[in-house]
PQR file with spaces between the fields and no chain letter, atoms N, CA, C, O and H, PARSE charges and radii, in Angstrom:
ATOM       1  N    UNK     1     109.449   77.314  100.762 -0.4000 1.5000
ATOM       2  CA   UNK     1     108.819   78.099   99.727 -0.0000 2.0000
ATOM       3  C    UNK     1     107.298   77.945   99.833  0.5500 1.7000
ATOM       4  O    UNK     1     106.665   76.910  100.041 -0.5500 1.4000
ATOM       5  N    UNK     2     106.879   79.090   99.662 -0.4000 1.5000
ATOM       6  CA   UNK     2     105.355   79.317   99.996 -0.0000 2.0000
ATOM       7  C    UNK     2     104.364   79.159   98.534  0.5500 1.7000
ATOM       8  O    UNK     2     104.362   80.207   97.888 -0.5500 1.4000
ATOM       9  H    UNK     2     107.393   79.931   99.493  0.4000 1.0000
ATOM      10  N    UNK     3     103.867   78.487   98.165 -0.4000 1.5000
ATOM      11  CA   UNK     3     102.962   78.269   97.302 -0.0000 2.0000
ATOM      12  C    UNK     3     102.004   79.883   97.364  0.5500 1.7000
ATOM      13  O    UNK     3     101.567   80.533   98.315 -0.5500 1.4000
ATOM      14  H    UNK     3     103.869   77.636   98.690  0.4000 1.0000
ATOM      15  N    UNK     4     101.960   80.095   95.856 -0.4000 1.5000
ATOM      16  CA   UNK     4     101.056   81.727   95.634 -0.0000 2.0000
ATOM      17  C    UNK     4      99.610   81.449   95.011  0.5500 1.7000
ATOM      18  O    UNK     4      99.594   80.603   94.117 -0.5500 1.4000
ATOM      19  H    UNK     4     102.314   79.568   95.083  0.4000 1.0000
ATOM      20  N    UNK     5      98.961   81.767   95.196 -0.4000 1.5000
ATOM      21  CA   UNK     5      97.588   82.072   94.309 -0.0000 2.0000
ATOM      22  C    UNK     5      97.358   83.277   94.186  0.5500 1.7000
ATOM      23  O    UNK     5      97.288   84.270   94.910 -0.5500 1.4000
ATOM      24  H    UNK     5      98.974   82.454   95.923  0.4000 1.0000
ATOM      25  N    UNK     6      97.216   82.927   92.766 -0.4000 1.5000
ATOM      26  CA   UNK     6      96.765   84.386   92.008 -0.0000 2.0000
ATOM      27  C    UNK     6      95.106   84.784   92.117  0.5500 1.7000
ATOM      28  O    UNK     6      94.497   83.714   92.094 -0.5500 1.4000
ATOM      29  H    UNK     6      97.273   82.120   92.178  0.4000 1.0000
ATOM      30  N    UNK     7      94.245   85.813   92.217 -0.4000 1.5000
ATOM      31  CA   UNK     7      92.603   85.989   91.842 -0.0000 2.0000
ATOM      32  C    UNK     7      92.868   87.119   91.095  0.5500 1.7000
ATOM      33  O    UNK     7      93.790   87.904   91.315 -0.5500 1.4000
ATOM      34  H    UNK     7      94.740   86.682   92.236  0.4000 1.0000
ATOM      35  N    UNK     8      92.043   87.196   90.201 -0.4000 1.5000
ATOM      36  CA   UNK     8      91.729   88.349   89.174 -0.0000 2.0000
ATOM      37  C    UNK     8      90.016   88.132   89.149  0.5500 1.7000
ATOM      38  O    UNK     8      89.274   87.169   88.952 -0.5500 1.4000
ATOM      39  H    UNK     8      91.294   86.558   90.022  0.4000 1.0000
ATOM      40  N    UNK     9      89.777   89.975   89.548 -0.4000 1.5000
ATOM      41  CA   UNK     9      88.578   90.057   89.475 -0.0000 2.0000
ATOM      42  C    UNK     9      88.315   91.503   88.182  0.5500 1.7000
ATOM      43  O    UNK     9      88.659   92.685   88.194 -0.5500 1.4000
ATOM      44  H    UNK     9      90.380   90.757   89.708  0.4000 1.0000
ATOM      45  N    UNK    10      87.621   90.733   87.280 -0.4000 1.5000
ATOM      46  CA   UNK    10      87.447   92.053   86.276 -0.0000 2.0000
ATOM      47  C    UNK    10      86.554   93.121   86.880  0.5500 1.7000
ATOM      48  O    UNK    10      85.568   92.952   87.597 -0.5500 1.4000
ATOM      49  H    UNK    10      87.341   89.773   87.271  0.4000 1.0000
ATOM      50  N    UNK    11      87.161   94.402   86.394 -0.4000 1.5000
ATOM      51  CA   UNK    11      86.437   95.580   86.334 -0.0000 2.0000
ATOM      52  C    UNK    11      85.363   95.852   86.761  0.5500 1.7000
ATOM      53  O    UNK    11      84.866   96.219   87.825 -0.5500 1.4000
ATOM      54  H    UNK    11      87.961   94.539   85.811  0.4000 1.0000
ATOM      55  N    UNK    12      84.862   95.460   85.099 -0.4000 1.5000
ATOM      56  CA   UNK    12      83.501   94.850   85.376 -0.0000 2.0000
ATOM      57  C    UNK    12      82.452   94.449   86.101  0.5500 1.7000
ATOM      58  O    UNK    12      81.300   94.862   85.964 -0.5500 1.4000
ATOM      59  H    UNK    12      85.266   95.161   84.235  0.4000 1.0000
ATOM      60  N    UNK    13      82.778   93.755   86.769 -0.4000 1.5000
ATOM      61  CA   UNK    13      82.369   92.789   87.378 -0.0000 2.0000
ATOM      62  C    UNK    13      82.848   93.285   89.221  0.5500 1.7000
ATOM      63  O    UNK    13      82.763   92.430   90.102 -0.5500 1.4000
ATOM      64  H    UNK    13      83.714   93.419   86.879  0.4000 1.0000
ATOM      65  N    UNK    14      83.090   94.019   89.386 -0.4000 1.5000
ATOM      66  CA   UNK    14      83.042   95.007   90.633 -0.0000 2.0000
ATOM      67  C    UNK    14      81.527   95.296   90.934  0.5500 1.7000
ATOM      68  O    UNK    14      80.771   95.658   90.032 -0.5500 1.4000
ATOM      69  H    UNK    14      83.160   94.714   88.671  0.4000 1.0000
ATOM      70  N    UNK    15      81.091   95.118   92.282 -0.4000 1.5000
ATOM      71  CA   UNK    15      79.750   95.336   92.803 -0.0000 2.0000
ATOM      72  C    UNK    15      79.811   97.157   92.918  0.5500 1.7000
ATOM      73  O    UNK    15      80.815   97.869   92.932 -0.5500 1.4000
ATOM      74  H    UNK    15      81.705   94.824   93.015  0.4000 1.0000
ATOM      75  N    UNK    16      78.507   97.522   92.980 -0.4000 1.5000
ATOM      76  CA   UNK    16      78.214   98.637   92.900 -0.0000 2.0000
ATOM      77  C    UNK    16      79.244   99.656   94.112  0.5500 1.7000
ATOM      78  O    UNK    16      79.967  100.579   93.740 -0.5500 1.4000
ATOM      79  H    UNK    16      77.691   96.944   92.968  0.4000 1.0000
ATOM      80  N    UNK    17      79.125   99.326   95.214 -0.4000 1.5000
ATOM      81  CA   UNK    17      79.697   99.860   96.305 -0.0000 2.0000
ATOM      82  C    UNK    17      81.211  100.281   95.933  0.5500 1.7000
ATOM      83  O    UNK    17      81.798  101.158   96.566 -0.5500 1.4000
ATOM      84  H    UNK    17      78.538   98.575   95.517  0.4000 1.0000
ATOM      85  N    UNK    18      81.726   99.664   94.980 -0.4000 1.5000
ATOM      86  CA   UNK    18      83.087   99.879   94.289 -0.0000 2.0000
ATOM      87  C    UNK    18      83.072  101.311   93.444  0.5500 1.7000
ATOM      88  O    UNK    18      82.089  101.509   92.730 -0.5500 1.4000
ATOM      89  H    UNK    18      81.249   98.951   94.466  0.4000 1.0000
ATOM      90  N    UNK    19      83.906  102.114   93.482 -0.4000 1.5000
ATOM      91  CA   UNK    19      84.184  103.137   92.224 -0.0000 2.0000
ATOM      92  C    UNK    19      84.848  102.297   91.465  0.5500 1.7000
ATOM      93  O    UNK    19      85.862  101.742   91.889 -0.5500 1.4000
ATOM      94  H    UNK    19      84.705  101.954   94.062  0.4000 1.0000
ATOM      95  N    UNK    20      84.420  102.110   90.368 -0.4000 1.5000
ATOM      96  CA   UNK    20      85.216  101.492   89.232 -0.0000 2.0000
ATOM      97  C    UNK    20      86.056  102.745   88.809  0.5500 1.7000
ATOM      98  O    UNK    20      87.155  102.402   88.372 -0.5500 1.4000
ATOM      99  H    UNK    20      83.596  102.561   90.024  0.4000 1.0000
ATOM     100  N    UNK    21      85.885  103.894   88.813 -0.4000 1.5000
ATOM     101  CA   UNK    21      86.481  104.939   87.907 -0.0000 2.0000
ATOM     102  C    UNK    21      87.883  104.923   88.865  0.5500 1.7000
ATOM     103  O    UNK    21      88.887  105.156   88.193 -0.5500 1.4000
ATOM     104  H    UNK    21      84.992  104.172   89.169  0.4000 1.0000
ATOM     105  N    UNK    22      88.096  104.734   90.051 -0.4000 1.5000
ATOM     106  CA   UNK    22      89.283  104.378   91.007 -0.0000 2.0000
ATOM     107  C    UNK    22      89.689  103.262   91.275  0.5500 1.7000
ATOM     108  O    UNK    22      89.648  102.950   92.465 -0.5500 1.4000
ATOM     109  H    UNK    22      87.280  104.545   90.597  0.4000 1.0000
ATOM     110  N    UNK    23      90.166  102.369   90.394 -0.4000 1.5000
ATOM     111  CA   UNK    23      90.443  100.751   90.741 -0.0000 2.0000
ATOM     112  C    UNK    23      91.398  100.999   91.502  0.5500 1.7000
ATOM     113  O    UNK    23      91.127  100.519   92.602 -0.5500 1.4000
ATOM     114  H    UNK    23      90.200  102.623   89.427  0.4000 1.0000
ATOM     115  N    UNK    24      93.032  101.824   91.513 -0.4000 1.5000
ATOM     116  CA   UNK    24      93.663  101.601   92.892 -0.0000 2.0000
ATOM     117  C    UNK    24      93.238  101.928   93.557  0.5500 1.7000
ATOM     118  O    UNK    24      93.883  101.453   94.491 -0.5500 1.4000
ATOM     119  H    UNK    24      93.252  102.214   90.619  0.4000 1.0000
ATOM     120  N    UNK    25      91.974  102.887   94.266 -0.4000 1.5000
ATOM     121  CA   UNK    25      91.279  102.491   95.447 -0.0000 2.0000
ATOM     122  C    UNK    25      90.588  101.600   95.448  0.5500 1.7000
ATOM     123  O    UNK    25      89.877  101.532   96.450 -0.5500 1.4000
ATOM     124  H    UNK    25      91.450  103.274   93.507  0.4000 1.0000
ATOM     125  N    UNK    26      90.485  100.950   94.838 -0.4000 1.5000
ATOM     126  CA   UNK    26      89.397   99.786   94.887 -0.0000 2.0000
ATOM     127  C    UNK    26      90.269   98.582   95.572  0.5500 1.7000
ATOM     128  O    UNK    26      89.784   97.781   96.372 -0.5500 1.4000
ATOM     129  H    UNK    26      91.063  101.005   94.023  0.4000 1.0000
ATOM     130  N    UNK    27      91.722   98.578   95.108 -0.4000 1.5000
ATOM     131  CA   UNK    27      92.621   97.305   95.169 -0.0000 2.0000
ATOM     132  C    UNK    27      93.234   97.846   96.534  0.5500 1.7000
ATOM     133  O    UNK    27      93.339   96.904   97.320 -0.5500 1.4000
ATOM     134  H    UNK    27      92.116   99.229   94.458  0.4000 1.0000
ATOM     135  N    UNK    28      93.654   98.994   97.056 -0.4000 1.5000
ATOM     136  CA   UNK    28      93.432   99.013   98.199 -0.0000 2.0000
ATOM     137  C    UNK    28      92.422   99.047   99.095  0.5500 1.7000
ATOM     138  O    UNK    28      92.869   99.087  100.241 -0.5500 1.4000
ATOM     139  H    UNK    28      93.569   99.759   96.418  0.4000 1.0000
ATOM     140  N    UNK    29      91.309   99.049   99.044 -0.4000 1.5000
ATOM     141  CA   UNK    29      90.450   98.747  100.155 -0.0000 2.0000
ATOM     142  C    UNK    29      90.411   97.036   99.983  0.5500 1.7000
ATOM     143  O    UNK    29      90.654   96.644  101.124 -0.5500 1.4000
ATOM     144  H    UNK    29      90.946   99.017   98.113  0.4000 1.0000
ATOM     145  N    UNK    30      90.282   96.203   99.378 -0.4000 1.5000
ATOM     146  CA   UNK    30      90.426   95.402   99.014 -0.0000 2.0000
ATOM     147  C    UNK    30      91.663   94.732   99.797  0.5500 1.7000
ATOM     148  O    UNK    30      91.375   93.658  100.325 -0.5500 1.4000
ATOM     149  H    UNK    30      90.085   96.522   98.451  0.4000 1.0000
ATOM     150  N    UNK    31      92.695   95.077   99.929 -0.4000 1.5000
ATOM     151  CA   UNK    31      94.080   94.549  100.644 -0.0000 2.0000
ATOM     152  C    UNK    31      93.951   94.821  101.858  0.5500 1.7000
ATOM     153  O    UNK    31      94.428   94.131  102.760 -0.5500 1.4000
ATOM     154  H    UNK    31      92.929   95.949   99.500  0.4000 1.0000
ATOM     155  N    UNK    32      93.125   96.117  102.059 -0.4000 1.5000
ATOM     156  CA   UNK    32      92.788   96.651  103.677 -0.0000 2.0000
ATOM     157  C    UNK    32      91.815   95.430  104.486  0.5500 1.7000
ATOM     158  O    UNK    32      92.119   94.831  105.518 -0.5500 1.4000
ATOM     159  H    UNK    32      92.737   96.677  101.327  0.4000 1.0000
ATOM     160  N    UNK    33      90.822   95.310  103.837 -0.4000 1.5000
ATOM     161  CA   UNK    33      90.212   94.261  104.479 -0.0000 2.0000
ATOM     162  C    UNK    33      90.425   93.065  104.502  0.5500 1.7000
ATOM     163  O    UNK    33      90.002   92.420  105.461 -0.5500 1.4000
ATOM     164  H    UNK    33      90.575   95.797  102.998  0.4000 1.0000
ATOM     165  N    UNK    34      91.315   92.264  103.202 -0.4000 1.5000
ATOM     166  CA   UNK    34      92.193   91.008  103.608 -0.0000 2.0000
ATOM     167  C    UNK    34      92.702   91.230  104.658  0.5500 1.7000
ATOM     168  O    UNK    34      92.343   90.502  105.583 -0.5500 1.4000
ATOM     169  H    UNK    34      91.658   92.787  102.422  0.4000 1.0000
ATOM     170  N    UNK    35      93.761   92.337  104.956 -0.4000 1.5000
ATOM     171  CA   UNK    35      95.050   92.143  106.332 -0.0000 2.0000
ATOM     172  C    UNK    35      94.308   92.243  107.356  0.5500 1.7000
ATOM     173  O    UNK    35      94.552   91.495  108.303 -0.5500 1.4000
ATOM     174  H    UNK    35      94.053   92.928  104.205  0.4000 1.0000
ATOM     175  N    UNK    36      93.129   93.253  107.451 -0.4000 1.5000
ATOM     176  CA   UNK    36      92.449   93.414  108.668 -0.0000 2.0000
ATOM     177  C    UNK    36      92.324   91.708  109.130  0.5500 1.7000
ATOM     178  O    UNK    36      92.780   91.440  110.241 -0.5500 1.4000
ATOM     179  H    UNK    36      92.931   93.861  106.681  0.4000 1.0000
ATOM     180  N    UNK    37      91.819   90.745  108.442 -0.4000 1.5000
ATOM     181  CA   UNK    37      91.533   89.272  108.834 -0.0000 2.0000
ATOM     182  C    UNK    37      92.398   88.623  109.256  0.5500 1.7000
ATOM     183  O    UNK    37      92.045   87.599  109.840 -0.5500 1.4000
ATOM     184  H    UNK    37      91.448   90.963  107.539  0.4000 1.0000
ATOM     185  N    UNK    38      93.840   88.903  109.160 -0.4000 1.5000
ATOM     186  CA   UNK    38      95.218   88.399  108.930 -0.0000 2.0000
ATOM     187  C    UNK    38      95.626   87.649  107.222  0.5500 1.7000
ATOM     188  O    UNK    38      96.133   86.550  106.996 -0.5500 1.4000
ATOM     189  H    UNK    38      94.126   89.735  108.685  0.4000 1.0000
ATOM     190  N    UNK    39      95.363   88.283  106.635 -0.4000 1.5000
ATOM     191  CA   UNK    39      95.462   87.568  105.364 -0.0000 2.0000
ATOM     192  C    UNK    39      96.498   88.285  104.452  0.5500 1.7000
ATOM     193  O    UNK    39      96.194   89.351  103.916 -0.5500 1.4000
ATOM     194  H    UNK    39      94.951   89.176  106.818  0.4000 1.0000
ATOM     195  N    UNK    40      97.915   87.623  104.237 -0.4000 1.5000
ATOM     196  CA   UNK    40      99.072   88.158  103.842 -0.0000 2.0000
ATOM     197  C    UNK    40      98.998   88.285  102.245  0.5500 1.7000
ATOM     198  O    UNK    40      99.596   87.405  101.627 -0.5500 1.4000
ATOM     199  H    UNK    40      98.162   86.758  104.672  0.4000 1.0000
ATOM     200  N    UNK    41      98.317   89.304  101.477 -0.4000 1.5000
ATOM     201  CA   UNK    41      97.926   89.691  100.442 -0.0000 2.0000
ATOM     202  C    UNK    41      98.669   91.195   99.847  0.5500 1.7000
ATOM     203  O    UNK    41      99.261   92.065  100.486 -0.5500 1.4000
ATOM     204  H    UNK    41      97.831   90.019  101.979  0.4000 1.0000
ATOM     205  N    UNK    42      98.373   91.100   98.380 -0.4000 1.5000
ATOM     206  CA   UNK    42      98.689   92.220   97.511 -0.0000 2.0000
ATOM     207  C    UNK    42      98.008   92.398   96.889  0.5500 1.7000
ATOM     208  O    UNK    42      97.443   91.408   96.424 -0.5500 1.4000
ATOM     209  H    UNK    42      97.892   90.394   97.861  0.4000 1.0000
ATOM     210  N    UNK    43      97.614   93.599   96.480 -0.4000 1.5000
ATOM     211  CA   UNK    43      96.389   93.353   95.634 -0.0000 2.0000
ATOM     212  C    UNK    43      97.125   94.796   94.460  0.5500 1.7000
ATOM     213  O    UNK    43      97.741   95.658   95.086 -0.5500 1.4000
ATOM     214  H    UNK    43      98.073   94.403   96.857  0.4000 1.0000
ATOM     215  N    UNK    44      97.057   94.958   93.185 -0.4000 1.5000
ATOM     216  CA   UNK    44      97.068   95.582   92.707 -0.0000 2.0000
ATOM     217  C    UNK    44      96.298   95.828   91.277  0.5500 1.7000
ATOM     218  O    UNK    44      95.975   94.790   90.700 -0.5500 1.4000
ATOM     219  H    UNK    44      96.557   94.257   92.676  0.4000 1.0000
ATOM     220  N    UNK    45      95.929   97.187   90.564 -0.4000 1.5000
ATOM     221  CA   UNK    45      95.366   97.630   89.471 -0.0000 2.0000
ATOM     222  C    UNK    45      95.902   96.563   88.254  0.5500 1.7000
ATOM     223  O    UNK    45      97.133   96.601   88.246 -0.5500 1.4000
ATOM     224  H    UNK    45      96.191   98.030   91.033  0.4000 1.0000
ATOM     225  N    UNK    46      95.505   95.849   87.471 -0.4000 1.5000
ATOM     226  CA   UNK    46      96.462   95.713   86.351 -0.0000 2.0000
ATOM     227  C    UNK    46      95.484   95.544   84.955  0.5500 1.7000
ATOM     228  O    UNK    46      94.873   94.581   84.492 -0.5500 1.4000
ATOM     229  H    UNK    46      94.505   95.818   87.477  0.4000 1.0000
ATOM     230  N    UNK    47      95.660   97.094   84.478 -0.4000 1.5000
ATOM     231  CA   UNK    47      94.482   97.321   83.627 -0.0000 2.0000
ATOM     232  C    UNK    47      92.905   97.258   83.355  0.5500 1.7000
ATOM     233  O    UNK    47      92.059   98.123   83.126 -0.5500 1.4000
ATOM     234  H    UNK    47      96.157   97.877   84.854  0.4000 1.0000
ATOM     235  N    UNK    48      92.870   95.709   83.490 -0.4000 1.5000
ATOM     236  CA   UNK    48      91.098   95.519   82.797 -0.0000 2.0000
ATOM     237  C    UNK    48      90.712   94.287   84.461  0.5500 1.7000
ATOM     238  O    UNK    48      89.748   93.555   84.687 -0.5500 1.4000
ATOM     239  H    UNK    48      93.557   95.006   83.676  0.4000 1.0000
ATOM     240  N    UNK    49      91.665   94.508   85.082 -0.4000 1.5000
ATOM     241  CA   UNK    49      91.040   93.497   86.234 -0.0000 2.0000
ATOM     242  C    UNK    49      92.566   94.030   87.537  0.5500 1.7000
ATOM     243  O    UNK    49      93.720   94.425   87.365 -0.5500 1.4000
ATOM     244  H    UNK    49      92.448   95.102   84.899  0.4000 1.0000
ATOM     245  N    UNK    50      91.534   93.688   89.005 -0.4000 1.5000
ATOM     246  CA   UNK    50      92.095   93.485   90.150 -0.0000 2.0000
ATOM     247  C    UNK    50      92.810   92.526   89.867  0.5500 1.7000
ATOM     248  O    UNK    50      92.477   91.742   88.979 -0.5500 1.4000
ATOM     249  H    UNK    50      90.597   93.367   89.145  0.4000 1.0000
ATOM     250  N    UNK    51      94.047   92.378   90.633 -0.4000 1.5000
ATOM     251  CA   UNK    51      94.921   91.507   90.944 -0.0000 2.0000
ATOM     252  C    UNK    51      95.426   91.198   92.372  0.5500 1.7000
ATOM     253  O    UNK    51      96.060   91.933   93.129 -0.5500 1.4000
ATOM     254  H    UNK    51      94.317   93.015   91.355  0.4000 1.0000
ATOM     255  N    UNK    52      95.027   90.041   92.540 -0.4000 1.5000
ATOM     256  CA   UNK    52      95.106   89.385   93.967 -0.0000 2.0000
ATOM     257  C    UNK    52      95.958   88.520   94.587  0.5500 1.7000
ATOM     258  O    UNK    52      95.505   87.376   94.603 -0.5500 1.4000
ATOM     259  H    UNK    52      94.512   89.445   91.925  0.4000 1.0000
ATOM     260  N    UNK    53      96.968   88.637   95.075 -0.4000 1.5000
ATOM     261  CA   UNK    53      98.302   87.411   95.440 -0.0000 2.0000
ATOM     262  C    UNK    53      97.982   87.160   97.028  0.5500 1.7000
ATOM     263  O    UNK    53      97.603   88.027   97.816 -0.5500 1.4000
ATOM     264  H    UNK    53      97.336   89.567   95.062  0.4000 1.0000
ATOM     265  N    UNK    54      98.199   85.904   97.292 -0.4000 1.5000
ATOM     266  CA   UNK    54      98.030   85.628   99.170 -0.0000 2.0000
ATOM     267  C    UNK    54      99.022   83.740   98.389  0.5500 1.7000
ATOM     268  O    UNK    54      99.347   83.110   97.382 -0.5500 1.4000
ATOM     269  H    UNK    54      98.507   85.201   96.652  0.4000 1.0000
ATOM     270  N    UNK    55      99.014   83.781  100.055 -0.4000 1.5000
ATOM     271  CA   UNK    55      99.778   82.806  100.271 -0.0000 2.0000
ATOM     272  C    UNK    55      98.552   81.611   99.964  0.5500 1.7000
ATOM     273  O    UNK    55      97.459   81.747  100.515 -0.5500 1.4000
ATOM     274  H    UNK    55      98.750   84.293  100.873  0.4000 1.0000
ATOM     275  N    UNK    56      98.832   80.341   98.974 -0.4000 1.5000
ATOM     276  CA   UNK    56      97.788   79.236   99.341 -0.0000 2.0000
ATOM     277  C    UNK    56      97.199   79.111  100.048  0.5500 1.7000
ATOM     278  O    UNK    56      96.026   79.443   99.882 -0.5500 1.4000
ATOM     279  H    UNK    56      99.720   80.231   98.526  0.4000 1.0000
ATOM     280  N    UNK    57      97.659   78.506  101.404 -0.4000 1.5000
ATOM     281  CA   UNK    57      97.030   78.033  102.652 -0.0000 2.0000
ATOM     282  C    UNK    57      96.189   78.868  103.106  0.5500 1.7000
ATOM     283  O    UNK    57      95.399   78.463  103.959 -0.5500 1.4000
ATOM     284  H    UNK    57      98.613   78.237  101.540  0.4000 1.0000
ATOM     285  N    UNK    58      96.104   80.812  102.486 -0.4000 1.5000
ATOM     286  CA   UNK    58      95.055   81.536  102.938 -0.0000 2.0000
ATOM     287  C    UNK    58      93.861   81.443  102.642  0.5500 1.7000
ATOM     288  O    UNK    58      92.898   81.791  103.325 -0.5500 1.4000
ATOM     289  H    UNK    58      96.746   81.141  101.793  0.4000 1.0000
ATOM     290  N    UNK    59      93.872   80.813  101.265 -0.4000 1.5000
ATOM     291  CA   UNK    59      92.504   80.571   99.965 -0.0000 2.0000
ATOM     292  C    UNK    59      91.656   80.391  100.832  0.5500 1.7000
ATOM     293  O    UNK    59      90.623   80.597  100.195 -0.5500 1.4000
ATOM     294  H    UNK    59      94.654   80.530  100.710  0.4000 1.0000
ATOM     295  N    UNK    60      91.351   80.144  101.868 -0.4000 1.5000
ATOM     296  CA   UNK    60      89.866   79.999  102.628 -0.0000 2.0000
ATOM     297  C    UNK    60      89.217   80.656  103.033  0.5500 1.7000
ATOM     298  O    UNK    60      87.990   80.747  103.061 -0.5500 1.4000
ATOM     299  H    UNK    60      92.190   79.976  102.385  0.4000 1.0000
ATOM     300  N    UNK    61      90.474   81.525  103.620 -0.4000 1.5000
ATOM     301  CA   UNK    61      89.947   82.518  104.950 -0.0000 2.0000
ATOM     302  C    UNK    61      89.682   83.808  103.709  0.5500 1.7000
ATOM     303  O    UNK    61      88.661   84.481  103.848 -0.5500 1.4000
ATOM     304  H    UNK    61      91.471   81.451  103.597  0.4000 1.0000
ATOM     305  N    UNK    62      90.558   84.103  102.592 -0.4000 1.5000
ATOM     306  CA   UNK    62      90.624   85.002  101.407 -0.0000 2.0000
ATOM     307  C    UNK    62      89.210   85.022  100.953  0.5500 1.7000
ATOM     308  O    UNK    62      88.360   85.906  101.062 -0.5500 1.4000
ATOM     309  H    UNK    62      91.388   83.556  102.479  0.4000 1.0000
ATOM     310  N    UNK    63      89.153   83.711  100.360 -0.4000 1.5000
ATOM     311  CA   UNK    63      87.746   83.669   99.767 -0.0000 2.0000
ATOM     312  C    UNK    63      86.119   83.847  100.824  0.5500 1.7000
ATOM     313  O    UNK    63      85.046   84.308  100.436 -0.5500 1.4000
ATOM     314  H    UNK    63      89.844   82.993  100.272  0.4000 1.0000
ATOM     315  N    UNK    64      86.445   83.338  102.112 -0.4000 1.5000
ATOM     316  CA   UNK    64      85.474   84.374  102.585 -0.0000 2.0000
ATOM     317  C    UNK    64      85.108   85.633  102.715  0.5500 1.7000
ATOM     318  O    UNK    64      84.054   86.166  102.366 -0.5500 1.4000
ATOM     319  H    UNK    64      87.318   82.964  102.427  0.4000 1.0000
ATOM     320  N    UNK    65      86.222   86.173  103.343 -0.4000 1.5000
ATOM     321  CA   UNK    65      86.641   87.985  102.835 -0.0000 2.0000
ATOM     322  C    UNK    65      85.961   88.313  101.942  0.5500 1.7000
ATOM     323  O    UNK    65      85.030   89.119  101.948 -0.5500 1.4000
ATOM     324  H    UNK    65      87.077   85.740  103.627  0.4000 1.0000
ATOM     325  N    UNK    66      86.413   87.660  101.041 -0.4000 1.5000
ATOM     326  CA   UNK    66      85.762   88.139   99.384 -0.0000 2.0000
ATOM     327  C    UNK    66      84.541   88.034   98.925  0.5500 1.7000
ATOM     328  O    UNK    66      84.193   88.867   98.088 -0.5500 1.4000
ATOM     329  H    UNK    66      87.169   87.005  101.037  0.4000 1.0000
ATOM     330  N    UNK    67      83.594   87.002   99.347 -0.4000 1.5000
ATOM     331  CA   UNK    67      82.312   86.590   99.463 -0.0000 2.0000
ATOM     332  C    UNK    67      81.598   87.908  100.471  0.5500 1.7000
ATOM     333  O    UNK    67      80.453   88.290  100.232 -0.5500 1.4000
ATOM     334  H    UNK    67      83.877   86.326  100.027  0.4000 1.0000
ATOM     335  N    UNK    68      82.365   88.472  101.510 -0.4000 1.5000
ATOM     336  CA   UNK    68      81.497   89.181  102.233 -0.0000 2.0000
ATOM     337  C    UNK    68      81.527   90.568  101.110  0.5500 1.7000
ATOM     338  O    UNK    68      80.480   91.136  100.797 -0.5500 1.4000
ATOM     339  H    UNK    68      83.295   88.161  101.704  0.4000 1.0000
ATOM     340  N    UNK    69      82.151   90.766  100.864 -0.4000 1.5000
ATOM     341  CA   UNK    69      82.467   92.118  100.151 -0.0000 2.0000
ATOM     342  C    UNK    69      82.234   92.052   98.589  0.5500 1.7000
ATOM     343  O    UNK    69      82.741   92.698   97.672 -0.5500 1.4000
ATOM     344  H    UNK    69      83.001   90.305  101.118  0.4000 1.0000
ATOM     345  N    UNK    70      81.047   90.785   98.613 -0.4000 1.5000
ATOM     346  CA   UNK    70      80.608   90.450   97.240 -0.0000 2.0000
ATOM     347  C    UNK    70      81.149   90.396   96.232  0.5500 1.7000
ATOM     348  O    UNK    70      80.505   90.860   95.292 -0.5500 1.4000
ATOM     349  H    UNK    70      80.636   90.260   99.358  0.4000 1.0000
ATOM     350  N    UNK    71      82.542   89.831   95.914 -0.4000 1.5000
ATOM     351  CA   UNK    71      83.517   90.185   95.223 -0.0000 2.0000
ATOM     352  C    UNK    71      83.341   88.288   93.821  0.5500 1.7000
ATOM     353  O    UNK    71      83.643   87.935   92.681 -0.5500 1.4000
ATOM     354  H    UNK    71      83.066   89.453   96.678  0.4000 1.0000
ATOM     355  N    UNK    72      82.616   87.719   95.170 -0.4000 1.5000
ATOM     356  CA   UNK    72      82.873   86.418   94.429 -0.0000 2.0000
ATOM     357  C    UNK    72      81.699   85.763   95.126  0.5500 1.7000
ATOM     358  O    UNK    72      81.412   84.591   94.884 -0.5500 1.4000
ATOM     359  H    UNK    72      82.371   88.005   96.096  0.4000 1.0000
């Protein structure tokens, strides 16, 4: 059994380059560029924030991803 981590990124708090007015495009480009890295992720809309699932052991390689794409 694979240990999950959750990220939630509010709305909000989306960098400019984002359409906020399209968060499921937002949560797919977002999943596009995790897998592009190899990073076994889901990402979906869930109301007032992104929602982010990957396997634990990815949290590294994830959170760089995410740092490039100014997310965090």
């Amino acid at each position: 059994m694979t240990a999950i981590t959750t990220i939630r990124i509010d709305h909000d708090a989306l960098p400019h380059q984002f359409d906020r007015s399209r968060p499921d495009a937002v949560a797919e480009a977002i999943e596009a560029a995790l897998r592009e890295d190899g990073i076994a992720a889901e990402t979906s809309d869930v109301i007032s924030h992104i929602k982010i699932e990957l396997p634990t052991t990815q949290l590294a390689a994830a959170s760089a991803v995410l740092a490039d794409l100014q997310l965090i």
